[in-house]
CHARMM internal coordinates of N, CA and C (Angstrom, degrees):
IC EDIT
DIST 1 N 1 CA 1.4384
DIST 1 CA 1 C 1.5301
ANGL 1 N 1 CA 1 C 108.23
DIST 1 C 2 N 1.4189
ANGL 1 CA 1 C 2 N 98.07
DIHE 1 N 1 CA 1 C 2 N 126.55
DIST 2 N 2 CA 1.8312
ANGL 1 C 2 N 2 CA 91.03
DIHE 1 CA 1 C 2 N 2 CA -178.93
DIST 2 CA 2 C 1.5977
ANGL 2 N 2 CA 2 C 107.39
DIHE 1 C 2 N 2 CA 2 C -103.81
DIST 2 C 3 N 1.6085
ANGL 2 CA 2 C 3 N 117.50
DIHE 2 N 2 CA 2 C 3 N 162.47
DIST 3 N 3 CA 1.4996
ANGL 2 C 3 N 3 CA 110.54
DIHE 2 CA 2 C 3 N 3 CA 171.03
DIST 3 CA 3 C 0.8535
ANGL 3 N 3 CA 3 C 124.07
DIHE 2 C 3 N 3 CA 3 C -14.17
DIST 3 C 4 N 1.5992
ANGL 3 CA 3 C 4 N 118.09
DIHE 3 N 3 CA 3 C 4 N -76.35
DIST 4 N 4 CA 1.5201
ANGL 3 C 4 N 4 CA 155.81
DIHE 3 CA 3 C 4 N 4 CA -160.82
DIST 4 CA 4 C 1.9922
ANGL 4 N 4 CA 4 C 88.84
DIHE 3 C 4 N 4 CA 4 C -33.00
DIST 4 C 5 N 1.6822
ANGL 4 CA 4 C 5 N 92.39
DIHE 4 N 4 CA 4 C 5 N -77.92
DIST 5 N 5 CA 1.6497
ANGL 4 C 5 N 5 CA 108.49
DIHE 4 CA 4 C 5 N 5 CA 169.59
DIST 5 CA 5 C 1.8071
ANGL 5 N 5 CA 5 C 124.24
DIHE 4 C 5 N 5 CA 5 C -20.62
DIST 5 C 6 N 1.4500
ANGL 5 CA 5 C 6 N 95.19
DIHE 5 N 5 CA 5 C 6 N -64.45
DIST 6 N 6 CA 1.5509
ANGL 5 C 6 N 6 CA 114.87
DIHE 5 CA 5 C 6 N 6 CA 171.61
DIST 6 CA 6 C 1.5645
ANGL 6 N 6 CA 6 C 119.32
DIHE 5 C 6 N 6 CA 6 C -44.41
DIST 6 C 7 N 1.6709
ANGL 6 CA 6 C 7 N 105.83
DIHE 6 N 6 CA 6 C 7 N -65.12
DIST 7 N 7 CA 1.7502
ANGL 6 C 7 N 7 CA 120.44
DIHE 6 CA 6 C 7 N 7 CA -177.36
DIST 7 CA 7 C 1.3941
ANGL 7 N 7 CA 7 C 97.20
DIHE 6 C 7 N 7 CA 7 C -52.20
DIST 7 C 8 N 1.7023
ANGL 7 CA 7 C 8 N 123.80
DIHE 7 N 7 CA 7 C 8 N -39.54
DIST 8 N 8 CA 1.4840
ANGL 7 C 8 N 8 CA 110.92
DIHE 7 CA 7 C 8 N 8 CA -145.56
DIST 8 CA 8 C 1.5266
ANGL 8 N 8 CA 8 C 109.96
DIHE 7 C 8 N 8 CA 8 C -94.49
DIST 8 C 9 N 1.4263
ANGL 8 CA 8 C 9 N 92.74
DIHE 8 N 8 CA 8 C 9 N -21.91
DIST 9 N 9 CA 1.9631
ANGL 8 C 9 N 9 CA 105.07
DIHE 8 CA 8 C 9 N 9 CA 172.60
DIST 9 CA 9 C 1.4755
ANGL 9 N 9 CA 9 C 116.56
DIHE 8 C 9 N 9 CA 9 C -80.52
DIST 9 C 10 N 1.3930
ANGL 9 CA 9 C 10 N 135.55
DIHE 9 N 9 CA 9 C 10 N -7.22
DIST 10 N 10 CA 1.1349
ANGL 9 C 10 N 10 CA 162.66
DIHE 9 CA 9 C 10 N 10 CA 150.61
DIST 10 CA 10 C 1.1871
ANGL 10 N 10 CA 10 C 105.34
DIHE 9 C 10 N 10 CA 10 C -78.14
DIST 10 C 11 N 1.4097
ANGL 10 CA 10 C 11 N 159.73
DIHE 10 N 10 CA 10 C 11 N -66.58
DIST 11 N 11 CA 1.4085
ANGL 10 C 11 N 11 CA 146.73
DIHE 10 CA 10 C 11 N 11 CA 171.34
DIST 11 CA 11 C 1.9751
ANGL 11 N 11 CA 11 C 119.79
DIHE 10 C 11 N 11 CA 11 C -63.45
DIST 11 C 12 N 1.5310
ANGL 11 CA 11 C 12 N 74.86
DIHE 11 N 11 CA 11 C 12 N -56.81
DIST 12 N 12 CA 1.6201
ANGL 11 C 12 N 12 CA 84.69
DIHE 11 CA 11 C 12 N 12 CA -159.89
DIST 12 CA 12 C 1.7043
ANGL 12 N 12 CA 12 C 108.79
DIHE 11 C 12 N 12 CA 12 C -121.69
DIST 12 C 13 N 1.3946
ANGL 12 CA 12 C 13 N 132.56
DIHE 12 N 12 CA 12 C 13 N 66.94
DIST 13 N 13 CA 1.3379
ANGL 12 C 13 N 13 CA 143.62
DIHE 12 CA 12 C 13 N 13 CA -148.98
DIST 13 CA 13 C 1.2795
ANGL 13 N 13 CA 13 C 101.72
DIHE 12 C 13 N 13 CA 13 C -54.05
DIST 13 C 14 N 1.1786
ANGL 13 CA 13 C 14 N 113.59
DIHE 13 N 13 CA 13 C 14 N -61.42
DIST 14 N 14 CA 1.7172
ANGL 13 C 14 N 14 CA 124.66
DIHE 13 CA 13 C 14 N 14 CA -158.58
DIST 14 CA 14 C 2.0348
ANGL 14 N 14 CA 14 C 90.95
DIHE 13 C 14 N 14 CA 14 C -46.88
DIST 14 C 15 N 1.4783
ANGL 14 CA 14 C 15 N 114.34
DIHE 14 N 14 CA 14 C 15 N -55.80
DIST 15 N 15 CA 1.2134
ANGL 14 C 15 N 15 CA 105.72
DIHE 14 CA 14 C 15 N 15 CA -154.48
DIST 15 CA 15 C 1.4474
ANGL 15 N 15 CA 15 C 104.24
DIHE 14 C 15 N 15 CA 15 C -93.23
DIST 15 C 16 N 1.0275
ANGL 15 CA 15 C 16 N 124.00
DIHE 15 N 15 CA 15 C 16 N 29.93
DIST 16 N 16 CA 1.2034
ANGL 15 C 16 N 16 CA 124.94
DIHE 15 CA 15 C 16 N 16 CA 179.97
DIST 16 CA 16 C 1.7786
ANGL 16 N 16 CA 16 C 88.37
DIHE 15 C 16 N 16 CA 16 C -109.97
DIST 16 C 17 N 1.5518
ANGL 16 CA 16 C 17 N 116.39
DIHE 16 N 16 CA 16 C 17 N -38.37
DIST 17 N 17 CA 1.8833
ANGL 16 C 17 N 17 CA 107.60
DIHE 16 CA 16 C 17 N 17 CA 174.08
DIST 17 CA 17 C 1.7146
ANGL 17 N 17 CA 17 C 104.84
DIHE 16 C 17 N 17 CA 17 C -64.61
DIST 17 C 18 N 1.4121
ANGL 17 CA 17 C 18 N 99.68
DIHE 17 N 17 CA 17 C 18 N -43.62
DIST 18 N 18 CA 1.1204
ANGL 17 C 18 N 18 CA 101.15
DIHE 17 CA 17 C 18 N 18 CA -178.38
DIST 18 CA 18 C 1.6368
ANGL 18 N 18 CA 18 C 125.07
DIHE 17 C 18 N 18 CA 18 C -23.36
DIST 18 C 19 N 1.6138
ANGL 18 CA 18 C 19 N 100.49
DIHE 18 N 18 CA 18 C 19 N -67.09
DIST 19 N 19 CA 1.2582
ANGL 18 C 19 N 19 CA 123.81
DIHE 18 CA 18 C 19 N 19 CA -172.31
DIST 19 CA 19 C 1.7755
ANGL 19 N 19 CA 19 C 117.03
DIHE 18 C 19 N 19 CA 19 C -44.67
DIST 19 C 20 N 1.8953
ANGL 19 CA 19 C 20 N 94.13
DIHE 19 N 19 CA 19 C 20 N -51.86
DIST 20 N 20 CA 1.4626
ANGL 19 C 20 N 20 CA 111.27
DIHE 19 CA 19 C 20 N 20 CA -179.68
DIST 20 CA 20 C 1.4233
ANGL 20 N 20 CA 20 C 112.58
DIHE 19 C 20 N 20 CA 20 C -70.14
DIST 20 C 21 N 1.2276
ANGL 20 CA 20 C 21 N 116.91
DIHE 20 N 20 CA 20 C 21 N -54.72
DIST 21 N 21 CA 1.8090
ANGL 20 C 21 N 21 CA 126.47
DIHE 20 CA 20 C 21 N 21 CA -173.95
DIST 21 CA 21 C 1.6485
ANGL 21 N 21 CA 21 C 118.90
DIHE 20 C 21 N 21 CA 21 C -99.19
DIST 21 C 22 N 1.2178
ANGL 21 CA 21 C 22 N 115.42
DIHE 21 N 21 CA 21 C 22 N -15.01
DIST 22 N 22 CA 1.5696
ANGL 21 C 22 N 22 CA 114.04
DIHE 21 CA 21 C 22 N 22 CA 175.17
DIST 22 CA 22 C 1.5104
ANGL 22 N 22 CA 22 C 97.87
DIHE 21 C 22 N 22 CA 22 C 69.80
DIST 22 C 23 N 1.5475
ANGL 22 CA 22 C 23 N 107.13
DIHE 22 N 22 CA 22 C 23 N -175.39
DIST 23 N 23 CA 1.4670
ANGL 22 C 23 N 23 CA 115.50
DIHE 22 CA 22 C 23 N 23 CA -156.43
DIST 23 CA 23 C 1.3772
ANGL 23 N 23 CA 23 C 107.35
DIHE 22 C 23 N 23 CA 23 C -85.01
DIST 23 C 24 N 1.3265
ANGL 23 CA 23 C 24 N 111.56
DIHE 23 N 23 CA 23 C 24 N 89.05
DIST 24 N 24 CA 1.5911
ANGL 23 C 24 N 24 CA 110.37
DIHE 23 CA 23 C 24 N 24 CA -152.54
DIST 24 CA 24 C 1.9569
ANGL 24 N 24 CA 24 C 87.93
DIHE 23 C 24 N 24 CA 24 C -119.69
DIST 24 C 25 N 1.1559
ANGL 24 CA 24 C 25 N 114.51
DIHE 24 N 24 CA 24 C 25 N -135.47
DIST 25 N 25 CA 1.5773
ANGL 24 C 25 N 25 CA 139.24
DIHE 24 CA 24 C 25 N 25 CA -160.87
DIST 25 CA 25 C 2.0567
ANGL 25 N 25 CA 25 C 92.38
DIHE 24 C 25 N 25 CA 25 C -103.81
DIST 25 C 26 N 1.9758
ANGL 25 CA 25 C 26 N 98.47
DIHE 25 N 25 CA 25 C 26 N -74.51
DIST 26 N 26 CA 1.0721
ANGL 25 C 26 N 26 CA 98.27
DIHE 25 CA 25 C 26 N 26 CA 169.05
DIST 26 CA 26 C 1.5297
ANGL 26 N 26 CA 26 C 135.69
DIHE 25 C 26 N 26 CA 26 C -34.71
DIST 26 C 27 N 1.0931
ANGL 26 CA 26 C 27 N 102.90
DIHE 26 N 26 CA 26 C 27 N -39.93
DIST 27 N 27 CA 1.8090
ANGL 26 C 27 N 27 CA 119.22
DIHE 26 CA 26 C 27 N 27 CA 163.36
DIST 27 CA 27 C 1.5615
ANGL 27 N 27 CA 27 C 114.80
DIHE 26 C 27 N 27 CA 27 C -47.69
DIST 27 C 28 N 0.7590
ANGL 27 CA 27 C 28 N 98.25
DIHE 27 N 27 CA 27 C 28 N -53.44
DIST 28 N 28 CA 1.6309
ANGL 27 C 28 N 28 CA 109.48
DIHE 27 CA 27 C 28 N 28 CA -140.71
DIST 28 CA 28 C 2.0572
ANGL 28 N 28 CA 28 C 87.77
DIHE 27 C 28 N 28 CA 28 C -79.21
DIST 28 C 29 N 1.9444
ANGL 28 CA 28 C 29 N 116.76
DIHE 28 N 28 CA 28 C 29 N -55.08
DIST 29 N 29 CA 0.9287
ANGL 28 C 29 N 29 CA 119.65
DIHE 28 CA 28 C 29 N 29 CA 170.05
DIST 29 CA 29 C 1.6044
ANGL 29 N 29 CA 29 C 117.31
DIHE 28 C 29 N 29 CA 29 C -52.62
DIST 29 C 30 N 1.3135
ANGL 29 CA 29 C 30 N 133.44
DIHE 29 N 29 CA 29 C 30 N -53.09
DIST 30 N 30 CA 1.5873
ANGL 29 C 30 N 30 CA 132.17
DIHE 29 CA 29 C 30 N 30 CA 149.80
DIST 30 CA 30 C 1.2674
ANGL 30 N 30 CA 30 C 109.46
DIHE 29 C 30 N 30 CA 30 C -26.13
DIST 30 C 31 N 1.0053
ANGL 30 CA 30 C 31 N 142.73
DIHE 30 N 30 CA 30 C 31 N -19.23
DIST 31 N 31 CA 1.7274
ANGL 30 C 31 N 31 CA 134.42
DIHE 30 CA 30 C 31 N 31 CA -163.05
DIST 31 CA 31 C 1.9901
ANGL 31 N 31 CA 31 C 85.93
DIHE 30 C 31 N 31 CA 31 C -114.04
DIST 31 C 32 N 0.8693
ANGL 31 CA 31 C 32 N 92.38
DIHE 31 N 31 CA 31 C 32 N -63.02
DIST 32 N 32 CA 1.7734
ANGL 31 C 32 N 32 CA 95.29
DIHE 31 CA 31 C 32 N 32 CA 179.55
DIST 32 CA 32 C 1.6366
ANGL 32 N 32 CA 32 C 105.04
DIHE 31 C 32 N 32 CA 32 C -37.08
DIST 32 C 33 N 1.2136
ANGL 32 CA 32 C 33 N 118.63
DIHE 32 N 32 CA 32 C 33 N -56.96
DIST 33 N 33 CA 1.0994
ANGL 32 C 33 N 33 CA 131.93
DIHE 32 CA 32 C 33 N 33 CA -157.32
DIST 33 CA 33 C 1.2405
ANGL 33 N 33 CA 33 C 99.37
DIHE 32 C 33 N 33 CA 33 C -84.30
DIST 33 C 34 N 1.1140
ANGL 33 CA 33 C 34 N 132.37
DIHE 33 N 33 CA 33 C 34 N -20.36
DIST 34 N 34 CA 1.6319
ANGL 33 C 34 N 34 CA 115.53
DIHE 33 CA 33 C 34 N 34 CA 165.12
DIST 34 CA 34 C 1.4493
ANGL 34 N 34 CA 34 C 121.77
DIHE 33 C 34 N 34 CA 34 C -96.72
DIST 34 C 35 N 0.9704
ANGL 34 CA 34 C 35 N 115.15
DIHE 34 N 34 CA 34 C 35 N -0.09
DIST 35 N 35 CA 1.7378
ANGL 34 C 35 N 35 CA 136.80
DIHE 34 CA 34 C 35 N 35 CA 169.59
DIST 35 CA 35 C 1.0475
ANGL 35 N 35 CA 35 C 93.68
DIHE 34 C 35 N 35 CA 35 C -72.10
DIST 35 C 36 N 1.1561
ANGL 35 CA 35 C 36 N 136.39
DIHE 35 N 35 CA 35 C 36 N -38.82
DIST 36 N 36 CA 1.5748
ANGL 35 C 36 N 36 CA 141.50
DIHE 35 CA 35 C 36 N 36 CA -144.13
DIST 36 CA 36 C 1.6624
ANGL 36 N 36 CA 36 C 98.37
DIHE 35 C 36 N 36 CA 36 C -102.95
DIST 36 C 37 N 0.9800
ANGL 36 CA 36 C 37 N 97.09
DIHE 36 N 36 CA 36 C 37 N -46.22
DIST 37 N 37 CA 1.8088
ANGL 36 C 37 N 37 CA 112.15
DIHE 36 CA 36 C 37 N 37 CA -165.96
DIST 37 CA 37 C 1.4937
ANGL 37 N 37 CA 37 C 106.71
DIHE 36 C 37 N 37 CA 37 C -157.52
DIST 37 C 38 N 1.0389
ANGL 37 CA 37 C 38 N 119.07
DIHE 37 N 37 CA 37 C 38 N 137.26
DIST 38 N 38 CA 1.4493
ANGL 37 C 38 N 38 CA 112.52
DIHE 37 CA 37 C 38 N 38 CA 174.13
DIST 38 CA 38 C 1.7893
ANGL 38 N 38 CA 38 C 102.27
DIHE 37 C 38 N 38 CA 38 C -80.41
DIST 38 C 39 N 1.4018
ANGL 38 CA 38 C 39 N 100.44
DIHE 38 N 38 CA 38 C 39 N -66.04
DIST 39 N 39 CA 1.8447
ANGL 38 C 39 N 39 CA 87.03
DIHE 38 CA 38 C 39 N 39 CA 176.05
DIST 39 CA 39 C 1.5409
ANGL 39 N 39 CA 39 C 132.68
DIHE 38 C 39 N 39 CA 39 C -72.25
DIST 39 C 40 N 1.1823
ANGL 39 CA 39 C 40 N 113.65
DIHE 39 N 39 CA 39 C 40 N 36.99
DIST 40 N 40 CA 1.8359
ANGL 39 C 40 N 40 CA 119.79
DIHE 39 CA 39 C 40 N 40 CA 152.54
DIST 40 CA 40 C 1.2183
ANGL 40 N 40 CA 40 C 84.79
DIHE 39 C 40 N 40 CA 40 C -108.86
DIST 40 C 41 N 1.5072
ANGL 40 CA 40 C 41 N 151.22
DIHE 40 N 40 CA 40 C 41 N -13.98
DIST 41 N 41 CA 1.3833
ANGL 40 C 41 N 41 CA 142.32
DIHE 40 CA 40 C 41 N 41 CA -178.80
DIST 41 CA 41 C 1.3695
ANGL 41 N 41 CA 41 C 94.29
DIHE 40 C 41 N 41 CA 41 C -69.65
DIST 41 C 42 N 1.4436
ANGL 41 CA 41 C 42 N 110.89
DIHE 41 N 41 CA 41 C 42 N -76.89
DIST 42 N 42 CA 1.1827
ANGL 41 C 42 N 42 CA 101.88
DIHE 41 CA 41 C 42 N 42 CA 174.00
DIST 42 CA 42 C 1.1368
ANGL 42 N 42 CA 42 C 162.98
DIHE 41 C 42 N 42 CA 42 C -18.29
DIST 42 C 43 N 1.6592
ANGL 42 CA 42 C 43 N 94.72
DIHE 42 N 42 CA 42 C 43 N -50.68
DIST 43 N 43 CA 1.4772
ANGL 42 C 43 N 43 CA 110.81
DIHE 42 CA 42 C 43 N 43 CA 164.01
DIST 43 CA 43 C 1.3049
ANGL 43 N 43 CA 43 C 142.62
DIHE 42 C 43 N 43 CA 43 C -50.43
DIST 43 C 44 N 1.6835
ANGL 43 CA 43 C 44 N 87.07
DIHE 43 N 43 CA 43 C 44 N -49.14
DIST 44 N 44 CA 1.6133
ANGL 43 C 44 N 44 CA 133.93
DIHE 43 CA 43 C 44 N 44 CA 176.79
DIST 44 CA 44 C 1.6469
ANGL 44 N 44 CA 44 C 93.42
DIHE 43 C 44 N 44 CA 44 C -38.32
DIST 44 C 45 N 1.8415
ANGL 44 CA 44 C 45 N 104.54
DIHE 44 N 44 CA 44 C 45 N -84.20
DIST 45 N 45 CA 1.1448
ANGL 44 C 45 N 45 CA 113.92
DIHE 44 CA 44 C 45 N 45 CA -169.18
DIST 45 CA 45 C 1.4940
ANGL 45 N 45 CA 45 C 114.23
DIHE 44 C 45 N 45 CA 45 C -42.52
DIST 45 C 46 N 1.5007
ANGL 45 CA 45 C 46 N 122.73
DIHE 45 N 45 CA 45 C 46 N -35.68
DIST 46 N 46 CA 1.4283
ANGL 45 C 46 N 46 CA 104.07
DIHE 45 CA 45 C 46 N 46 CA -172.93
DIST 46 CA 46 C 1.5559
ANGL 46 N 46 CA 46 C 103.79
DIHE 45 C 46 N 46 CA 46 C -78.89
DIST 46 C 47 N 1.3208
ANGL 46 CA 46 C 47 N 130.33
DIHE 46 N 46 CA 46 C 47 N -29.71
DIST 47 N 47 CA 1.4223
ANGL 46 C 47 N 47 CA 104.12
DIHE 46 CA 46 C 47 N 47 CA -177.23
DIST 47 CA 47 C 1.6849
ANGL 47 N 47 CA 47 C 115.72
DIHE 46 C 47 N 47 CA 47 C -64.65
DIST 47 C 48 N 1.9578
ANGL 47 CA 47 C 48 N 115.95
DIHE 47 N 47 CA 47 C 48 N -22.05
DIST 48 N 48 CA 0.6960
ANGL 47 C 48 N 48 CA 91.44
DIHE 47 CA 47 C 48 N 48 CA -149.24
DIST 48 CA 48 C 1.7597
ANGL 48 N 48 CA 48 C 96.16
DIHE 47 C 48 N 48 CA 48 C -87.57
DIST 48 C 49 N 1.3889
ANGL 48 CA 48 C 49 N 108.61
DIHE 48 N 48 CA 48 C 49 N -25.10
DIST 49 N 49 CA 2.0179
ANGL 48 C 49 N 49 CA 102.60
DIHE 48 CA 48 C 49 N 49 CA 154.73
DIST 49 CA 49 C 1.2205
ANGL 49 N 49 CA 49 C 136.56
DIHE 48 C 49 N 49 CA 49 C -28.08
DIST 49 C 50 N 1.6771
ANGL 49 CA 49 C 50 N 107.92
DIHE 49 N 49 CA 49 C 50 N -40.22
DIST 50 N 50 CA 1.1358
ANGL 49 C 50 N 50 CA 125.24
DIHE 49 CA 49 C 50 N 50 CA -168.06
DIST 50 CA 50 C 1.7814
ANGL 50 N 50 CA 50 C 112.28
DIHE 49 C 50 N 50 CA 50 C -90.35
DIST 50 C 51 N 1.5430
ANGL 50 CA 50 C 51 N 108.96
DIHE 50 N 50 CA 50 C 51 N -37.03
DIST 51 N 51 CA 1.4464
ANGL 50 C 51 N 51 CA 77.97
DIHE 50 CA 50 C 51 N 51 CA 172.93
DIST 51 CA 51 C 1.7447
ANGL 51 N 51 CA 51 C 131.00
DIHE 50 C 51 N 51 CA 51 C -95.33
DIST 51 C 52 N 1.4336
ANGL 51 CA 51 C 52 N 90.88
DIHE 51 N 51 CA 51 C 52 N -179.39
DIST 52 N 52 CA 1.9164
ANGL 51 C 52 N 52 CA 79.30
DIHE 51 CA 51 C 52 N 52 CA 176.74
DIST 52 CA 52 C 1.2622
ANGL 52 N 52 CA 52 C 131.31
DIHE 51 C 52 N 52 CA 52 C -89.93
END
COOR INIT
IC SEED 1 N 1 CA 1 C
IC BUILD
C-alpha cells in the first residue's frame, strides 16, 4: 500500500478502490458504503488495500 493509497482511502474511499481494483464490484460497494457512512467507507477501502 503506498501513501497516495493511504491519504486517498482516508479522504476519498471509493477512489482510493478505484485506483487499486478499477470499476469492479469492490468499487461500486465502497461508493455505496460511503453514501451510507463515510467510516464503513473507510473501513471498506482499507481492507480492500490490504488484502491480496
Amino acid at each position: 500500500m503506498s501513501i497516495l493509497e493511504i491519504i486517498l482511502a482516508i479522504f476519498i474511499p471509493p477512489l482510493g478502490v478505484l485506483l487499486r481494483k478499477g470499476i469492479s464490484g469492490d468499487f461500486w460497494i465502497n461508493l455505496l458504503l460511503t453514501i451510507l457512512g463515510v467510516v464503513p467507507g473507510i473501513i471498506h477501502a482499507f481492507y480492500v488495500l490490504t488484502k491480496k
